[in-house]
C-alpha positions as CSV (number, residue, x, y, z in Angstrom):
1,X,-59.6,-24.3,-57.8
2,X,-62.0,-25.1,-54.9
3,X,-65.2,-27.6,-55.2
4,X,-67.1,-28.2,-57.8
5,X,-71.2,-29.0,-56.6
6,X,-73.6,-30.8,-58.2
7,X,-70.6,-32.9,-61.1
8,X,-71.6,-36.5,-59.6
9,X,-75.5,-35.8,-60.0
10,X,-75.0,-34.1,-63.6
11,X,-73.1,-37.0,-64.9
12,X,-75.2,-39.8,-63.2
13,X,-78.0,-38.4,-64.8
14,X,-76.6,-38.5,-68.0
15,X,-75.8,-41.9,-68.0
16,X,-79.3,-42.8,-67.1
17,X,-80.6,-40.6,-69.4
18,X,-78.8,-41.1,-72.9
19,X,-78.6,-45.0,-73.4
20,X,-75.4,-44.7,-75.6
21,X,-73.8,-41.2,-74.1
22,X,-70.7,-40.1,-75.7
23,X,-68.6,-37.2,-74.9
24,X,-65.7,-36.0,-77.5
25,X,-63.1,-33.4,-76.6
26,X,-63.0,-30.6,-79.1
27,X,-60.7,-27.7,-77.5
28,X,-59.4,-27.0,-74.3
29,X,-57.3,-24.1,-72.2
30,X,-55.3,-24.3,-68.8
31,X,-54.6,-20.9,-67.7
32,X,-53.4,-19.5,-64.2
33,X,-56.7,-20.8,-62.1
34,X,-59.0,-21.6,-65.3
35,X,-60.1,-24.2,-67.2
36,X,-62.4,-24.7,-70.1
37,X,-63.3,-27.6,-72.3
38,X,-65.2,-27.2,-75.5
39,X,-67.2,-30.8,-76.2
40,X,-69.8,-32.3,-77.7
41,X,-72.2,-34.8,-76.3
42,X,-74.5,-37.6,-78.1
43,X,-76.6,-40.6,-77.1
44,X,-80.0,-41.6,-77.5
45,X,-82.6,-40.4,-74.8
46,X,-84.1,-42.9,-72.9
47,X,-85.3,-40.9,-69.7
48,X,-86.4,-37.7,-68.7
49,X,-84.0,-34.9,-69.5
50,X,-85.0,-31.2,-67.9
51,X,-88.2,-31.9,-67.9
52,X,-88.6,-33.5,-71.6
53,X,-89.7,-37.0,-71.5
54,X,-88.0,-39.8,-72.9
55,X,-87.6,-39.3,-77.0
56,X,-86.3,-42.6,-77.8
57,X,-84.3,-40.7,-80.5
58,X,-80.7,-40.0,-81.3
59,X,-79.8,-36.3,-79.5
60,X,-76.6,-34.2,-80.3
């Protein structure tokens, strides 16, 4: 499948980002070299988040 760049900073920043983050699995497909996922992602936004400043509010 080869490297993936850039998955440990994404997912670091997300933590610091959304206080509460929570990730749920909807769908997902393995097929010959592919993979997708279909998911939803929640938590409340305590830091900066591409360039938005911290809300403080609930984000889905």
């Amino acid at each position: 499948m080869g490297t993936v760049h850039g998955l440990d900073d994404f997912t670091n920043n997300g933590v610091q980002t959304f206080s509460d983050m929570h990730l749920t699995i909807l769908d997902y497909s393995l097929k010959d070299n592919q993979v997708w996922v279909r998911f939803t992602n929640e938590g409340t936004q305590v830091g900066t988040f591409m360039g938005y400043p911290a809300s403080n509010k609930h984000a889905v």
